[in-house]
SEBA-499301 format. One record per residue (C-alpha): residue in three letters; x, y, z. Coordinates in steps of 0.1 Angstrom, whole numbers, padded with zeros to 4 digits, always signed. Example, Ala and Ser with C-alpha at 12.3 -4.5 7.8 and 13.67 -1.06 7.14 Angstrom:
BEGIN
ALA+0123-0045+0078SER+0137-0011+0071
! end
This chain:
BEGIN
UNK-0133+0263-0122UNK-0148+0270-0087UNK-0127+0261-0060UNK-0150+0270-0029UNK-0154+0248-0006UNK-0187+0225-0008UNK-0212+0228+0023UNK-0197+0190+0028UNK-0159+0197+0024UNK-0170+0229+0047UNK-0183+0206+0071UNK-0150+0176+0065UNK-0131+0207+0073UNK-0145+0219+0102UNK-0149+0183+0118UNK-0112+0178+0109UNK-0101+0209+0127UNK-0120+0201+0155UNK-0106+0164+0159UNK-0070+0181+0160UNK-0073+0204+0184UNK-0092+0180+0207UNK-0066+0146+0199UNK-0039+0156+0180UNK-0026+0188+0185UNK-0018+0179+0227UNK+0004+0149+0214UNK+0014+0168+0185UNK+0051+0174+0197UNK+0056+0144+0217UNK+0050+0122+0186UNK+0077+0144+0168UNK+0104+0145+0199UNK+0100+0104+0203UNK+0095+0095+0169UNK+0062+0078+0181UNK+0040+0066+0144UNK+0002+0082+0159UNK-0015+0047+0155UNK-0040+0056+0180UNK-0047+0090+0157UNK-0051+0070+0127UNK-0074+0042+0147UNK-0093+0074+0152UNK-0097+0086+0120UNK-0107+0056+0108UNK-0140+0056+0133UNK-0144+0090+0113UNK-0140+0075+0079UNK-0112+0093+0070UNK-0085+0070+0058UNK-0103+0058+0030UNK-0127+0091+0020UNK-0123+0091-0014UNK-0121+0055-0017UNK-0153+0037-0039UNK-0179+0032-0019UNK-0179-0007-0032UNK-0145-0009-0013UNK-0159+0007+0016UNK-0147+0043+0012UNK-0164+0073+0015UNK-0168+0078-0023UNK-0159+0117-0021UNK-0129+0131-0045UNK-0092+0135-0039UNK-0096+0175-0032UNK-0115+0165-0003UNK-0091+0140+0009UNK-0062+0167+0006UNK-0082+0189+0028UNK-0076+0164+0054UNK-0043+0160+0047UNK-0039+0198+0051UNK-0055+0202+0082UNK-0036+0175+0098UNK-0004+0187+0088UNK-0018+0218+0104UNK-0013+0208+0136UNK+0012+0181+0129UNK+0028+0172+0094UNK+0036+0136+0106UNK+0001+0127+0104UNK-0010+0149+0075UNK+0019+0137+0054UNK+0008+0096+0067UNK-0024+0104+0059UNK-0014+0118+0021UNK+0009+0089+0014UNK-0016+0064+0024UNK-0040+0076-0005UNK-0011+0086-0030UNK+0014+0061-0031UNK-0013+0031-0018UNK-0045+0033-0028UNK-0043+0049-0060UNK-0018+0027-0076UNK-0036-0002-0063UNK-0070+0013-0081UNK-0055+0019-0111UNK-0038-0004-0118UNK-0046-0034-0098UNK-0070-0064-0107UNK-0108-0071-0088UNK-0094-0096-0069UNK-0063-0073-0051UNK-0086-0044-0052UNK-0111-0070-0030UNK-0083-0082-0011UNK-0065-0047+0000UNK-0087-0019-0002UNK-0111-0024+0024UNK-0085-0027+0047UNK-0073+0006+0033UNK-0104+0022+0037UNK-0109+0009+0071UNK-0077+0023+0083UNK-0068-0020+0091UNK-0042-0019+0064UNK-0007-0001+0067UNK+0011+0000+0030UNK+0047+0008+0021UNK+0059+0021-0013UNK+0091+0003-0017UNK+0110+0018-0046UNK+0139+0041-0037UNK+0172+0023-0034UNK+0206+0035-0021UNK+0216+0039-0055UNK+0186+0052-0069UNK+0163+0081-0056UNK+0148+0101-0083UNK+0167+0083-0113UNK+0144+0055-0108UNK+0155+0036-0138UNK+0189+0026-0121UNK+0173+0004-0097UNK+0192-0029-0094UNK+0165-0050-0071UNK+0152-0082-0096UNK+0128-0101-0098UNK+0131-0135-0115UNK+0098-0159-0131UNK+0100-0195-0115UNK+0066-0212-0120UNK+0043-0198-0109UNK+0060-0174-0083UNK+0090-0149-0089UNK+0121-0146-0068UNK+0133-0112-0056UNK+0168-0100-0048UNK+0176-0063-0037UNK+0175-0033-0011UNK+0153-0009-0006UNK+0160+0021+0013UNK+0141+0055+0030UNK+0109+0031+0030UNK+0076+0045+0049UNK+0056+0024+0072UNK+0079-0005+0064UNK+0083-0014+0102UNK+0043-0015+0104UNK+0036-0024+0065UNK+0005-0048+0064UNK+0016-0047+0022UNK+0044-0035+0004UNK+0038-0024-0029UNK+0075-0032-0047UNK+0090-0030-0073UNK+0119-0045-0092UNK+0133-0054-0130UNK+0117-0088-0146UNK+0136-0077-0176UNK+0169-0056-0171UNK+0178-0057-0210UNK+0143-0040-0213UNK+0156-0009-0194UNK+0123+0013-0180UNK+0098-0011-0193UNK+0117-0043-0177UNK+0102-0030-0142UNK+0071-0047-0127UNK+0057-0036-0094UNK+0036-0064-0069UNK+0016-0061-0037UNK+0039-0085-0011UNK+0020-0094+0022UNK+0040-0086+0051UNK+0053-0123+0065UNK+0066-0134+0030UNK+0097-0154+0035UNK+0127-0136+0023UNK+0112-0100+0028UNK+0139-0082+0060UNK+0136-0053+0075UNK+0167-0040+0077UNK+0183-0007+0096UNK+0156+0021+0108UNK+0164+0057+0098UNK+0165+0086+0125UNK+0154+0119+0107UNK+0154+0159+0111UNK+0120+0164+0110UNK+0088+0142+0103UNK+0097+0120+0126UNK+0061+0105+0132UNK+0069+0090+0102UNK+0085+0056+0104UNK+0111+0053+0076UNK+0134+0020+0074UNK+0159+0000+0051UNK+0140-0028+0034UNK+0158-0060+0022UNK+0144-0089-0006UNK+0168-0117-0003UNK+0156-0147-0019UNK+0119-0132-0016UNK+0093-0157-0030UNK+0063-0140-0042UNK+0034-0158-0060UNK+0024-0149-0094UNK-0004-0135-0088UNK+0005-0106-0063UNK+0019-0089-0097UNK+0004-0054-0105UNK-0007-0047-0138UNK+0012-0070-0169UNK+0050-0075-0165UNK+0068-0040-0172UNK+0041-0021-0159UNK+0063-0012-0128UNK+0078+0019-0145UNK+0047+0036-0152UNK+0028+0022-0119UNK+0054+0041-0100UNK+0052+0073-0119UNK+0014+0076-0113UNK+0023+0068-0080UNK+0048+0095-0076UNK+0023+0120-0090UNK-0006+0113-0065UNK+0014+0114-0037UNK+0034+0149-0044UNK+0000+0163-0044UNK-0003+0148-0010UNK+0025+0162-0004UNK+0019+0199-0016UNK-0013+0194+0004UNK+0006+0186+0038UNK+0029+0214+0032UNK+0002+0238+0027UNK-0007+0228+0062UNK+0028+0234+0077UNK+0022+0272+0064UNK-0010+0279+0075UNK+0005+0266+0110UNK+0035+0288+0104UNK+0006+0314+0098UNK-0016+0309+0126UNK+0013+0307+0152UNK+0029+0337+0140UNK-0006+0358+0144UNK-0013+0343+0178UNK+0020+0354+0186UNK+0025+0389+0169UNK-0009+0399+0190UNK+0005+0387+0225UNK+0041+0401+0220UNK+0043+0432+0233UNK+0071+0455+0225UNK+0076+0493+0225UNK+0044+0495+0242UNK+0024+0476+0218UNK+0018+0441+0202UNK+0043+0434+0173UNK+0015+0428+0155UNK+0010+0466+0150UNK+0046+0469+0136UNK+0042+0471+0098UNK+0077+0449+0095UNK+0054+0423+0111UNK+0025+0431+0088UNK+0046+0426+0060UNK+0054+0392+0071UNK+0018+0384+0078UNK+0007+0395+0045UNK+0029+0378+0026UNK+0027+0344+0040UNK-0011+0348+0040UNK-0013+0360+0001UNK+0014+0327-0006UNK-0008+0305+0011UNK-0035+0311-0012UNK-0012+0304-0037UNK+0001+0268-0029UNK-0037+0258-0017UNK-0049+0265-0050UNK-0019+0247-0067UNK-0031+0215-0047UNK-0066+0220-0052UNK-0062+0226-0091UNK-0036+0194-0093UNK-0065+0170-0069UNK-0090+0185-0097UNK-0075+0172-0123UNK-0068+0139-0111UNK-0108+0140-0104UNK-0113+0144-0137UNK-0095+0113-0151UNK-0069+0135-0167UNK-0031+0134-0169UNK-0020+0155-0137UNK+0020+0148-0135UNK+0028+0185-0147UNK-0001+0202-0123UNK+0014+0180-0095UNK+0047+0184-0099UNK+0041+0223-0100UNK+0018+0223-0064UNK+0050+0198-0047UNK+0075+0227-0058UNK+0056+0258-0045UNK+0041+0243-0017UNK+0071+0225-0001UNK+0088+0259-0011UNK+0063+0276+0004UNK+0060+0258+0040UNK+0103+0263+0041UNK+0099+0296+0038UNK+0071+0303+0060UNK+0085+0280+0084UNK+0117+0307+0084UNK+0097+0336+0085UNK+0077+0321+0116UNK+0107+0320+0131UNK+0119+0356+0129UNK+0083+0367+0143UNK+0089+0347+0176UNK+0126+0357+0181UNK+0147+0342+0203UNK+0116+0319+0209UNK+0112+0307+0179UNK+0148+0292+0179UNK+0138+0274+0209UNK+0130+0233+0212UNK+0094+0231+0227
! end
């Protein structure tokens, strides 16, 4: 497989990178230090087509593939992982459950918004007493007619305080274990859908993360996803898509890592000469560059196969652990180039 960049995603690329520097990058640390969700970024991007790229063209999307999608993603997280990882998790954890799994009739109704960038979704799945063991969730969902009733908390929920649609899910069956869960597309506004506490985070914190609460929650039949005890399996594809989103923003944090370090190393000037001439520094350089490489093409291989209609959870899986690896260690490393500087806020 051949993993050089089209002329187009050449081009994607280099329009990206140039929309940063001019929009994004100035605001870059102000979103992070006031925890400020980029709307007017993302009401940008969408003039640019970029929030729904890969989306069918029918829907309105740009009709490209996922690999060129996660090039955005990387270049934004370039600059500022906020955005590149909002930007990730709105094709991930949104739009591909929702065109997998969902009918014609929810495709119609939410994925032009999507594409248009007029549609903010939130995953709702994690609970205080269930993170990765997905299984033990406890929120329900009860059949009454035509509607079902749902009861439960959510927790660590993205875009929940600006959610046009929350994509939930909760047990129809509980004797059923895995295959009781069902997942539905809930318009913001339903009655008996809270948002509870908001979260204050380390880092990300572009990203709006909150406490969501279903008390009473009276959703009509038709907003279910898929058949009743789909949910488990919605959530897993989900899952998948999005920790390639997320390989592919921290792919960005290194090369930012990267291209700070080098802009610094050549301006730093010690013992008579840049640090970049120091072959401790050179080391550094070289092995954040080669590792780089590594994680891009992780990404890229895990976006290819999902392009291809194939099962990508292990290829996924593989790209999130390097490349969030990868962006921890780089971000360390960047660090010990700069110094004292680079342990300072600003």
């Amino acid at each position: 497989m051949n993993f050089m960049l089209t002329e187009e995603q050449e081009l994607i690329k280099a329009n990206i990178r140039e929309f940063v520097l001019k929009y994004l990058e100035p605001v870059a640390a102000e979103i992070d230090a006031n925890s400020r969700q980029p709307v007017e970024i993302f009401e940008k991007l969408s003039e640019l087509g970029m929030m729904g790229i890969s989306y069918p063209t029918e829907y309105g999307g740009g009709g490209t593939d996922f690999i060129t999608t996660m090039i955005v993603t990387e270049e934004l997280a370039r600059s500022c992982p906020s955005t590149g990882f909002l930007h990730g998790y709105s094709f991930g954890l949104i739009g591909h459950p929702i065109l997998t799994f969902g009918n014609e009739e929810q495709k119609k109704k939410w994925m032009p918004g999507l594409a248009a960038g007029k549609v903010v979704g939130a995953f709702t799945l994690t609970e205080p007493g269930a993170g990765t063991d997905v299984a033990s969730a406890t929120t329900t969902a009860v059949k009454s007619g035509d509607t079902y009733i749902l009861n439960g908390t959510k927790t660590f929920i993205t875009n929940a305080i600006l959610a046009d649609v929350f994509v939930a899910f909760a047990y129809t069956d509980r004797s059923a274990g895995a295959k009781g869960m069902s997942c539905f597309l809930i318009p913001k506004g339903t009655p008996g859908l809270i948002l509870g506490q908001h979260f204050t985070k380390m880092g990300i914190r572009g990203s709006q993360t909150s406490e969501v609460v279903f008390k009473d929650c009276v959703v009509p039949a038709d907003c279910l996803m898929g058949k009743e005890g789909d949910g488990f399996k919605i959530a897993m594809s989900a899952l998948d898509a999005g920790r390639i989103g997320m390989a592919a923003m921290s792919t960005g944090i290194a090369q930012g890592c990267l291209d700070e370090s080098i802009r610094y190393s050549k301006e730093r000037v010690q013992f008579n000469k840049p640090i970049a001439k120091q072959q401790a520094i050179q080391w550094f350089i070289a092995d954040m560059s080669t590792e780089i490489d590594c994680a891009r093409y992780l990404y890229m291989n895990a976006a290819f196969i999902k392009d291809q209609g194939k099962s990508f959870s292990l290829a996924a899986s593989k790209a999130k652990l390097y490349c969030s690896e990868c962006a921890a260690r780089h971000t360390s490393k960047a660090v010990q180039i700069q110094g004292g500087y680079g342990y300072m806020k600003g």
